[in-house]
C-alpha positions in Angstrom: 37.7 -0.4 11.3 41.3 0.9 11.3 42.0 0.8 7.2 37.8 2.0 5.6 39.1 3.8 3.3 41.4 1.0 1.9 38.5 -1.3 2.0 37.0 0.9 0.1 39.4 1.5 -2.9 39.9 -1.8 -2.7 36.3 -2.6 -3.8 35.8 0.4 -6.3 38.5 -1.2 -7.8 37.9 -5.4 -8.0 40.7 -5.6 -6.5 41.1 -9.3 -4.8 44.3 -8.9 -3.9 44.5 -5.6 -1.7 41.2 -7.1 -0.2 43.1 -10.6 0.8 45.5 -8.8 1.8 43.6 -6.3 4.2 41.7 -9.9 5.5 45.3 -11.7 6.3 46.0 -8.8 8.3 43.0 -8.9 10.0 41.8 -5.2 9.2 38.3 -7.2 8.7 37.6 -8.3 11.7 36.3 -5.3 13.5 33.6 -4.6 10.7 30.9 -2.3 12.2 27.5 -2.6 10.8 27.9 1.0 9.4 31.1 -0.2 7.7 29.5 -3.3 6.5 26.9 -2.2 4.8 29.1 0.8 3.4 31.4 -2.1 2.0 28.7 -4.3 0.7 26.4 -1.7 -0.7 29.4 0.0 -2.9 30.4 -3.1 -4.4 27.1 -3.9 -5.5 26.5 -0.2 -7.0 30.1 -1.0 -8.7 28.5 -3.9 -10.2 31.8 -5.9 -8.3 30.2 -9.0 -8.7 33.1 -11.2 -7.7 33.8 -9.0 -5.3 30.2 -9.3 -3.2 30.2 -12.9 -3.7 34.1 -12.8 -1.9 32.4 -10.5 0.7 30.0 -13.1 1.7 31.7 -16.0 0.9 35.0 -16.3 1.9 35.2 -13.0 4.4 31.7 -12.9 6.2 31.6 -9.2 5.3 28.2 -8.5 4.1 25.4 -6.4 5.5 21.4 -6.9 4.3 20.6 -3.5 6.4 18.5 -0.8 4.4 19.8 2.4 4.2 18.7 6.0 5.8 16.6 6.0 2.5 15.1 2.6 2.6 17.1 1.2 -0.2 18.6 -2.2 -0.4 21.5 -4.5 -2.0 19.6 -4.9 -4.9 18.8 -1.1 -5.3 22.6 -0.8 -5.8 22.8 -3.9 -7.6 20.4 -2.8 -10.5 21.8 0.3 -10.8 25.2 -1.2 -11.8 23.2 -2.7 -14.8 25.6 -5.7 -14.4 23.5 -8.9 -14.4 25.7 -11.4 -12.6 25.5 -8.6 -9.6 21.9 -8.3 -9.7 21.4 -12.1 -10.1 23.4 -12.7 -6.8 21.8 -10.0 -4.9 18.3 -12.0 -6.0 19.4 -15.4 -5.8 22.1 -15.5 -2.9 20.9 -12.7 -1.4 16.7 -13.4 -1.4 16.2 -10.0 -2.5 12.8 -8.6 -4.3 13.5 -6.8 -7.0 9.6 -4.9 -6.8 10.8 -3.8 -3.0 10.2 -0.1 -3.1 12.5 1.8 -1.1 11.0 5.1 0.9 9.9 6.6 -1.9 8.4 3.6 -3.7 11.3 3.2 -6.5 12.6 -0.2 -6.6 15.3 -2.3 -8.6 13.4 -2.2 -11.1 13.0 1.0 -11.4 16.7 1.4 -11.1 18.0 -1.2 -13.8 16.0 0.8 -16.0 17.3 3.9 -16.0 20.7 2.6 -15.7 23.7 3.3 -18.0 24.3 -0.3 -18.8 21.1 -1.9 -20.5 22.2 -5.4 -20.2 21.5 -5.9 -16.1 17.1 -4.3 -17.4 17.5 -6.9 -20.3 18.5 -9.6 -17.9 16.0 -8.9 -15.2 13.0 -8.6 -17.2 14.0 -11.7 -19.2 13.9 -13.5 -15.7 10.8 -11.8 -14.5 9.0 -12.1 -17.6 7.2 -8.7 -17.9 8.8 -5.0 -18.5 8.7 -2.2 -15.8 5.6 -0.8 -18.4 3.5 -3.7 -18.0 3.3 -2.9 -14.2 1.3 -0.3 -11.8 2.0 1.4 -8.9 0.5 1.8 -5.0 -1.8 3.1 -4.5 -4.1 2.8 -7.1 -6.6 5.4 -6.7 -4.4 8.2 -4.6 -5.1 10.3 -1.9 -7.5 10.9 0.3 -9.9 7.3 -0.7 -10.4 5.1 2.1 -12.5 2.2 3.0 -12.7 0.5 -0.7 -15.1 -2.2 -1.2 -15.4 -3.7 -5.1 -17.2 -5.6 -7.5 -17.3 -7.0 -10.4 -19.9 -7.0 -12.7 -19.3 -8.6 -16.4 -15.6 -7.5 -17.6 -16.5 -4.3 -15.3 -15.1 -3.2 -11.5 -16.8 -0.8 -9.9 -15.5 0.6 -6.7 -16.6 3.0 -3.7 -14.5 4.8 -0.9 -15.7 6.6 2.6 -16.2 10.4 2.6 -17.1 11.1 6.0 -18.8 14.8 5.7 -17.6 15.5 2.1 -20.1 16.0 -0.6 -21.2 14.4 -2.8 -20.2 11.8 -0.8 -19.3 8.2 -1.6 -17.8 8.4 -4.8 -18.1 5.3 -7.1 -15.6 4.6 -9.8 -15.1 2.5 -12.6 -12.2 0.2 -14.2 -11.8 -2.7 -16.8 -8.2 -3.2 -15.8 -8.6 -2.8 -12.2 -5.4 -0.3 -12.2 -7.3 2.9 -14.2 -10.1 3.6 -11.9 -12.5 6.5 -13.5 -14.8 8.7 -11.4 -18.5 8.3 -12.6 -20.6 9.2 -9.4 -21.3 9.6 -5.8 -23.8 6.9 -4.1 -24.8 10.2 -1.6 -25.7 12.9 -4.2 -28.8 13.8 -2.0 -27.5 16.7 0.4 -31.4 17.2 1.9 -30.9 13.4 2.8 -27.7 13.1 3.8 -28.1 13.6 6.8 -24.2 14.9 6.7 -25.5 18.4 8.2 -23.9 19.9 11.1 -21.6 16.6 11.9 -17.8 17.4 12.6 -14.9 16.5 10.3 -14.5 12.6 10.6 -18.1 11.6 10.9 -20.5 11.3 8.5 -19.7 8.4 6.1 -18.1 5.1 7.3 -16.7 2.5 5.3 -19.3 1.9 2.0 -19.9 -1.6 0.4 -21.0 -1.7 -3.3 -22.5 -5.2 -4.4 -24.7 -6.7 -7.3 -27.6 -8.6 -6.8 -31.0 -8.7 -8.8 -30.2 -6.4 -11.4 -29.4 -3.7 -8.9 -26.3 -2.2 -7.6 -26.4 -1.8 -4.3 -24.2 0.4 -1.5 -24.3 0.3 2.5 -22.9 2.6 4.5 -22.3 3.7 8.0 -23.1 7.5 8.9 -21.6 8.2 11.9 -23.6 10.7 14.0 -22.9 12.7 16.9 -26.1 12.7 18.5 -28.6 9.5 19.5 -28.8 7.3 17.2 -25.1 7.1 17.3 -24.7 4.5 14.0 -26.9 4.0 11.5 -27.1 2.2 8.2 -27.5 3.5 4.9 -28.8 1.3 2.3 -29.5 2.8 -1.7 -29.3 1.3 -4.9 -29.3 2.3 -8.7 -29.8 0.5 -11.7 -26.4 1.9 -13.2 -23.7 2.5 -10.6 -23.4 6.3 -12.3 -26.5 7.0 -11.1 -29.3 8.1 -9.8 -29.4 6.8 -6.8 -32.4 6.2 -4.5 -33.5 8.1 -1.3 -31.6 6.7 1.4 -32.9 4.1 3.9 -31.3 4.3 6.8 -31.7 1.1 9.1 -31.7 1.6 12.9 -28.7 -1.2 13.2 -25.8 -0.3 15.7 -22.5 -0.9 14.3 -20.0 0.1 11.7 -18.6 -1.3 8.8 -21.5 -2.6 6.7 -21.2 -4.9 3.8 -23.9 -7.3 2.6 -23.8 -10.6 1.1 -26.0 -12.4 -0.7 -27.0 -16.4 -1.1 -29.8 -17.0 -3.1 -32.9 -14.9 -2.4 -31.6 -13.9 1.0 -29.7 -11.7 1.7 -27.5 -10.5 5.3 -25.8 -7.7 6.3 -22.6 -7.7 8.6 -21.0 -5.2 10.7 -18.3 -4.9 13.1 -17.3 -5.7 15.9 -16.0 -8.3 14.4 -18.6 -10.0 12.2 -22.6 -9.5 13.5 -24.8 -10.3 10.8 -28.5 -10.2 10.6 -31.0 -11.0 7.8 -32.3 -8.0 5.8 -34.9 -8.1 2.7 -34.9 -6.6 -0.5 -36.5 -3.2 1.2 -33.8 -3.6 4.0 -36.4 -4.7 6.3 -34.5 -6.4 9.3 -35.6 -10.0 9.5 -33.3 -11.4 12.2 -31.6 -10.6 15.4 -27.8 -9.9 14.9 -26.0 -12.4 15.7 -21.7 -12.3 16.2 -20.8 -15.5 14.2 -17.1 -14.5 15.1 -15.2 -11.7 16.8 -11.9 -12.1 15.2 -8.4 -13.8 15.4 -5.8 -10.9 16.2 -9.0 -10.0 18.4 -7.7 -6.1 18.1 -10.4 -3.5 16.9 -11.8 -6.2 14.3 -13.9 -4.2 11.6 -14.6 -3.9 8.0 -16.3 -7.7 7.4 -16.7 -9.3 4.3 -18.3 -12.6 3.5 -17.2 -14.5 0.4 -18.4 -18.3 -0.7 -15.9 -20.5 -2.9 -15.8 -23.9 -3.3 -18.2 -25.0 -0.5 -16.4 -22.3 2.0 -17.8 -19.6 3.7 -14.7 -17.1 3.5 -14.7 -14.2 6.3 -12.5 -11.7 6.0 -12.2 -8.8 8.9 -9.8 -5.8 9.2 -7.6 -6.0 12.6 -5.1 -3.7 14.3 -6.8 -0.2 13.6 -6.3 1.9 11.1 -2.9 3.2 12.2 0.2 1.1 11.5 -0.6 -2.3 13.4 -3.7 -2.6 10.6 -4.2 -5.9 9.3 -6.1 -8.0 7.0 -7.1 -11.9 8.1 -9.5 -14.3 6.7 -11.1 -17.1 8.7 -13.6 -19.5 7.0 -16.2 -22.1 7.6 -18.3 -24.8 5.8 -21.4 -23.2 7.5 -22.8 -19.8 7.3 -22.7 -18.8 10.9 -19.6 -20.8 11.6 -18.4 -22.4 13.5 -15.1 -20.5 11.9 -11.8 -21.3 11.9 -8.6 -19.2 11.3 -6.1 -19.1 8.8 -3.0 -20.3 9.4 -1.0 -17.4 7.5 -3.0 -15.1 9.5 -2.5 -12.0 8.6 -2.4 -12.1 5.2 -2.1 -8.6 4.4 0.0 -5.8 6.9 2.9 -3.7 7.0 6.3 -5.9 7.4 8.7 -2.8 7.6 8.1 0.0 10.0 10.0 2.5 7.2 8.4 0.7 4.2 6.4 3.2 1.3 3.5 1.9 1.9 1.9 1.2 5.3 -1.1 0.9 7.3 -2.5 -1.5 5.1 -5.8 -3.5 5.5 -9.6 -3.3 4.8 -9.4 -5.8 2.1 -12.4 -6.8 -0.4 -11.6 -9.7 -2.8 -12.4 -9.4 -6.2 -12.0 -12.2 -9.3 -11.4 -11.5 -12.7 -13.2 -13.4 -15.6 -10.5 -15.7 -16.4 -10.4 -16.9 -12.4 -7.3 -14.7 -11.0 -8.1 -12.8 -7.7 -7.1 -9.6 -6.5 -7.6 -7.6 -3.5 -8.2 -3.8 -2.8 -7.3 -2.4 0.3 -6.9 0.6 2.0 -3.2 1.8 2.7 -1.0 5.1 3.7 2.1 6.4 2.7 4.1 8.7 5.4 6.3 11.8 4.9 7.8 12.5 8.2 6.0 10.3 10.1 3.0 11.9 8.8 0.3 10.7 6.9 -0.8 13.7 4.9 -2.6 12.2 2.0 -4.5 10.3 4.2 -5.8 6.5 3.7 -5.8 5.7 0.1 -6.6 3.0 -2.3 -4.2 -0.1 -3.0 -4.2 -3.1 -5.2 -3.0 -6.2 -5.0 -2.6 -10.1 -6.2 -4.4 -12.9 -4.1 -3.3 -16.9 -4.7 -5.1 -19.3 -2.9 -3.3 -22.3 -1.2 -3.3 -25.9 -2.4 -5.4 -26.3 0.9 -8.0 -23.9 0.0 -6.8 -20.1 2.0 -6.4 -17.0 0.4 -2.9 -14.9 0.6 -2.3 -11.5 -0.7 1.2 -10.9 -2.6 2.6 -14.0 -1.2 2.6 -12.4 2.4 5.5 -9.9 1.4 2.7 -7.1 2.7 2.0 -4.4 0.5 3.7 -3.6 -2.7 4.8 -0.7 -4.4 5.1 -1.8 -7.8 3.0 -4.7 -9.1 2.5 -6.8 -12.7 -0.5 -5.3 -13.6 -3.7 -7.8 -13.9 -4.4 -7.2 -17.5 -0.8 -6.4 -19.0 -0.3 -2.5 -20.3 -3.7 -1.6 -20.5 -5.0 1.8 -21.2 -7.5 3.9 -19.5 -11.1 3.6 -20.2 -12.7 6.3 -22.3 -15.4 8.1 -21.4 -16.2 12.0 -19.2 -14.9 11.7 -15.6 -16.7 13.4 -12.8 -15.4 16.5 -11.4 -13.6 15.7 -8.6 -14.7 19.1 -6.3 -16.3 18.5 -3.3 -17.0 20.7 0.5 -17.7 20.1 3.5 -21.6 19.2 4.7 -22.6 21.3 1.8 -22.8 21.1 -2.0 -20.6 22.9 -4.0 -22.4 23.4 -6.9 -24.6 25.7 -4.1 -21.9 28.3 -4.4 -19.6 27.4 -7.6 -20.0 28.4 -11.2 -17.3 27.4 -13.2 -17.3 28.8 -17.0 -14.2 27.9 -18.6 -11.3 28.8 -16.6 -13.0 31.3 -14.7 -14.4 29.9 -11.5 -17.1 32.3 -9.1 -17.2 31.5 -5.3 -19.7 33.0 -3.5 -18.9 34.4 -0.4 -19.2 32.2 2.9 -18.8 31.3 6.7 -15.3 31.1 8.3 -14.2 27.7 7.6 -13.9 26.5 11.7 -17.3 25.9 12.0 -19.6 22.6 11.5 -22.1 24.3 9.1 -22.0 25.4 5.3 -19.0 27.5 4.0 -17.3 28.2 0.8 -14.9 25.9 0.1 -14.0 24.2 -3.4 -11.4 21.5 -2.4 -10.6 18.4 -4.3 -8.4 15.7 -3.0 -4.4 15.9 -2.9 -3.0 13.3 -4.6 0.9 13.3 -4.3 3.1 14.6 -1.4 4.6 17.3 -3.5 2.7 19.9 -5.7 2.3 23.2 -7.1 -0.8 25.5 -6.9 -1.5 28.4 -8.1 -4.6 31.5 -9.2 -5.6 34.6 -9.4 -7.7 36.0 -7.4 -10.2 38.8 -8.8 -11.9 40.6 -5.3 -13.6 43.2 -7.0 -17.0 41.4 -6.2 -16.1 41.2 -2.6 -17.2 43.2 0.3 -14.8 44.9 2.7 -13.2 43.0 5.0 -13.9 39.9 3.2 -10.7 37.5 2.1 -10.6 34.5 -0.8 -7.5 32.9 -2.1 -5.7 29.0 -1.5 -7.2 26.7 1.1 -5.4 23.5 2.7 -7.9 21.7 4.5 -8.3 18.4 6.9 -11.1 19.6 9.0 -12.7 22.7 10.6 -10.2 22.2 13.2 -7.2 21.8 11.0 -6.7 24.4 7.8 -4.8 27.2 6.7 -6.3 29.9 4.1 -3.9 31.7 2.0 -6.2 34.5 1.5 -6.5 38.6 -0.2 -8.0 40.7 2.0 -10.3 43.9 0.7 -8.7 46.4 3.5 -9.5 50.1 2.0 -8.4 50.6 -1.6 -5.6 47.5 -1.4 -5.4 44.1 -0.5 -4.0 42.8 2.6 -2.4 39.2 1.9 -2.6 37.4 5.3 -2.4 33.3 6.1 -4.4 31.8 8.6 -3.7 28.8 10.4 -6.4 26.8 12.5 -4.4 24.1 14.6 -7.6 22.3 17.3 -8.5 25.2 19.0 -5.9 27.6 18.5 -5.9 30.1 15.2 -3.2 32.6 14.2 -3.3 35.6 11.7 -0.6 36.4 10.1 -0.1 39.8 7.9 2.2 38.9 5.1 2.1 42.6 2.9 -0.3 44.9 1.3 -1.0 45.4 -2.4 -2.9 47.8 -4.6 -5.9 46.8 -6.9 -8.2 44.1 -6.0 -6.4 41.3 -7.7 -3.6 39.0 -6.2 -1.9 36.0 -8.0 -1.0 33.3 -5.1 0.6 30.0 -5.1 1.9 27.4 -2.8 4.3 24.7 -3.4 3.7 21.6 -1.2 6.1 19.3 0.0 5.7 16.6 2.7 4.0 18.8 5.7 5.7 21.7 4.2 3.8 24.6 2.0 5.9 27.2 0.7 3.2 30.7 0.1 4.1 33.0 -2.6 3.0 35.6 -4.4 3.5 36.8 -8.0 5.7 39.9 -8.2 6.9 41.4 -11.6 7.5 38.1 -13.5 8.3 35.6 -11.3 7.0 34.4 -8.2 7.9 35.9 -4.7 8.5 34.0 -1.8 6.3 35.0 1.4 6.9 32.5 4.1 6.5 28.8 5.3 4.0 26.5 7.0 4.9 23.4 8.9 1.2 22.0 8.0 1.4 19.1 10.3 -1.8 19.5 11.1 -3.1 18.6 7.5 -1.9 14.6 8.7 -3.8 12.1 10.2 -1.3 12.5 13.4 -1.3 16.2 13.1 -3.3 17.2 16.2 -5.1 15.1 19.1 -8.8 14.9 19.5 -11.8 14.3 17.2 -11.4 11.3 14.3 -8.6 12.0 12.2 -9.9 9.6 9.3 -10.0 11.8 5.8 -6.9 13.4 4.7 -4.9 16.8 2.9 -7.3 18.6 0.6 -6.6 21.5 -1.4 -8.7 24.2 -3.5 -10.2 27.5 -3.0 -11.9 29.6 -0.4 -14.2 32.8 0.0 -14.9 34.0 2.7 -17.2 36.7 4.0 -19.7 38.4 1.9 -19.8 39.1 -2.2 -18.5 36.9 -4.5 -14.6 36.1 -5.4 -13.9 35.1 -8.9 -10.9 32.9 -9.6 -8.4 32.8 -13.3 -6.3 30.0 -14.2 -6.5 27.8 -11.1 -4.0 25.0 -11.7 -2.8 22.1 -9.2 0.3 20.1 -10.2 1.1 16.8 -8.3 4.4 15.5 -9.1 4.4 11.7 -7.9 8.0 11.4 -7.7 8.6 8.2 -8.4 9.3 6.7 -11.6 6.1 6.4 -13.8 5.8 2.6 -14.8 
């Protein structure tokens, strides 16, 4: 396009007449895509509303393209504030104005903090509810997979996969379905676990939580790595906080339990696709498993749940994998073992843009509220880089049924980033949240005391192997953060380190670490990528204390040290290996974890330890 730059002023400035002018001449014509949606994207964030419409009306100049950072018309649009812009990008152009762009901020976001208040006024008039009254994807963040619900009264209760960390299971609990509160773990008994010795990415698979006869109840797949390979573990608890009872684990091959109850019976299902068998209160196996249906996208179908409504027997099965072709679709039948037939809208839950915020999403549970809406919670990933480093997480969204009787979540437009929330601005629910520390295979409280801010690690095992060690981790929640603590070795024997862990696995780590070396400390990282582990010797210092800190972003972690009165830059890690894609081999399914490690023999104390996640988008 010989005469951009004209275009351009020509737009900036609404004015019609340069741009009629440029289209007799034919400068037009020879539009690239790059120049189109150049064109069409600055008149829009001009708030040029005649000017778009001439674009697409009368000179065929328009572009619907997303940008390099995921944004679309609208973005531009509602950042204008001009209404009669924002209403053409909606109504001409079909745009959503609750799209997120990469980094999950959408139109809405963007009329809001705009300069002009009219184009915010305008759009929450016409969607009838303010960017406050909404929430955010995912709902419960980082590293929460699997999530299966319930709802019991005017109360959700909620539990994800752990795979080897412990406590394991942890349960949650919400009135609004948005603030989700940690109250326990369903596998609080290490001695019965059975999590000993199993490597990262085993252990516990996919949880169900349920109600039935007074009781909660959760099943669970642990994942072995010796014969029996899959087994079923059944507990339940009079209050979903806790306690819960010894473990029964039933000798059912499969993964993916969840249970469902009719009557006084009762049935479990696991994957592939949909087996169920017959199991009693003691989860006595009554019946032979049976497949009542393998699946309609036919492609690694898993996670099976069973829901009756209105005379249908409702089946719904995760598809795809877990990676970016995962999928949720529902099938359903007037009969309990089928025959089952699929829905038409199939799948009603998956990713529809390979860029989008929010991705790999599936492993759906319905849940209904007390007034008769439904909503579904789902499992979900957000990428940096390609990367998923927080791991699968925890997502919400609506669920309308057809005229015709089948289930669709958020109207098919896949996953969302920002969502009406069920229950209007509702608060979070008072009461003591759990401690969210947990290790791997062993129990923290085993070698943690925590006494105000002062936190004492005992001395343990290097971190690559399968058994105990000392590390305090808790789950990272956001892709960028800030954490930082002194590190008090006096208690330590020589040669022993302790300091900042990033953890995925004994196979993928890096330990930020002070060394006692002599009468100093020797501040070193480690990196363990699969098999492969480097040292690195970053400088000495005297005393047996060392503040550390390390800024995340994305796969990048940024190691510093405090110098004087400020903090001193040391070096930087390319972390990939924290994501689920970061190295080959094993089962990458748990995510990035952060904390605190010790390592050889003594104790370390810790001051001050402080994490800050910033979620980057806007908070609604």
């Amino acid at each position: 396009m010989t005469k951009l730059k004209e275009t351009l002023r020509a737009v900036e400035n609404g004015d019609s007449d340069a741009l009629w002018q440029l289209f007799l001449a034919g400068e037009l014509e020879d539009a690239s895509e790059d120049d189109r949606l150049q064109i069409t994207r600055l008149a829009a964030g001009k708030g040029q509303a005649e000017i778009l419409k001439d674009l697409f009306t009368h000179y065929h100049l328009y572009s619907m393209e997303t940008d390099a950072d995921g944004r679309t018309l609208l973005h531009d649009a509602a950042a204008s504030g001009d209404p009669e812009t924002i209403a053409f990008a909606m109504d001409v152009a079909g745009l959503d104005p609750m799209e997120g762009d990469a980094a999950g901020r959408t139109p809405l976001d963007e009329a809001a903090g705009a300069e002009n208040p009219a184009g915010y006024a305008w759009l929450t008039e016409r969607l009838g509810f303010r960017l406050e009254d909404c929430y955010r994807n995912p709902v419960i963040r980082g590293f929460h997979p699997d999530p299966s619900v319930v709802r019991v009264g005017e109360d959700y209760y909620l539990v994800n996969s752990s795979f080897v960390c412990f406590p394991g299971l942890p349960v949650f609990h919400s009135r609004d379905l948005v603030h989700w509160r940690l109250i326990g773990h369903a596998a609080d008994n290490l001695e019965k676990s059975g999590l000993q010795g199993l490597p990262g990415g085993f252990g516990y698979w996919a949880p169900d939580i349920s109600w039935w006869h007074g009781r909660f109840w959760v099943v669970a797949t642990l994942r072995r790595n010796t014969p029996p390979y899959r087994l079923q573990m059944l507990t339940w608890a009079e209050k979903p906080e806790g306690p819960w009872a010894e473990p029964k684990f039933l000798p059912l091959d499969g993964i993916d339990p969840s249970l469902f109850a009719e009557g006084d019976r009762r049935y479990i299902l696991l994957n592939p696709g949909a087996i169920m068998a017959e199991i009693s209160e003691e989860g006595e196996i009554l019946s032979e498993p049976e497949m009542i249906f393998f699946g309609d996208a036919r492609i690694k179908p898993e996670g099976p749940h069973l829901l009756k409504k209105d005379g249908w027997y409702y089946l719904f099965l995760a598809e795809g994998g877990t990676g970016d072709g995962h999928m949720e679709t529902v099938m359903r039948s007037r009969s309990l073992k089928g025959p089952y037939e699929a829905c038409p809208f199939n799948p009603i839950l998956g990713r529809k843009k390979p860029d989008a915020y929010i991705q790999r999403s599936g492993h759906g549970k319905p849940v209904s509220t007390p007034d008769g809406r439904w909503y579904m919670v789902y499992l979900c990933g957000r990428k940096s880089g390609g990367k998923t480093v927080l791991g699968r997480e925890t997502a919400l969204d609506p669920m309308e049924w057809t005229a015709d009787g089948w289930p669709m979540v958020n109207r098919l437009k896949g996953p969302s980033c920002l969502q009406r929330a069920p229950f209007g601005n509702a608060e979070e629910i008072p009461g003591p949240e759990q401690e969210d520390w947990i290790a791997p295979r062993t129990d923290p409280r085993s070698f943690t005391r925590i006494i105000g801010a002062r936190m004492t690690l005992r001395c343990g095992a290097d971190p690559a192997g399968a058994g105990p060690c000392s590390l305090l981790l808790c789950r990272q929640k956001e892709l960028d953060f800030f954490q930082s603590v002194q590190a008090d070795l006096s208690g330590c024997e020589e040669g022993s380190s302790a300091g900042i862990a990033g953890y995925y696995d004994e196979r993928s780590f890096f330990l930020f670490t002070a060394r006692r070396a002599g009468y100093g400390l020797q501040v070193e990282v480690t990196e363990q990528t699969g098999e492969e582990r480097t040292v690195r010797e970053l400088m000495t210092v005297t005393g047996v204390t060392a503040e550390l800190a390390v800024s995340g972003n994305g796969v990048l972690r940024k190691l510093m040290i405090r110098s004087g009165g400020g903090w001193e830059y040391l070096c930087s890690l390319e972390a990939d290996y924290l994501s689920d894609e970061g190295i080959t081999g094993g089962k990458r399914f748990t995510g990035a974890l952060l904390g605190l490690a010790a390592v050889g023999a003594g104790e370390a104390a810790f001051l001050n330890h402080t994490v800050y996640f910033n979620r980057g988008e806007t908070a609604g």
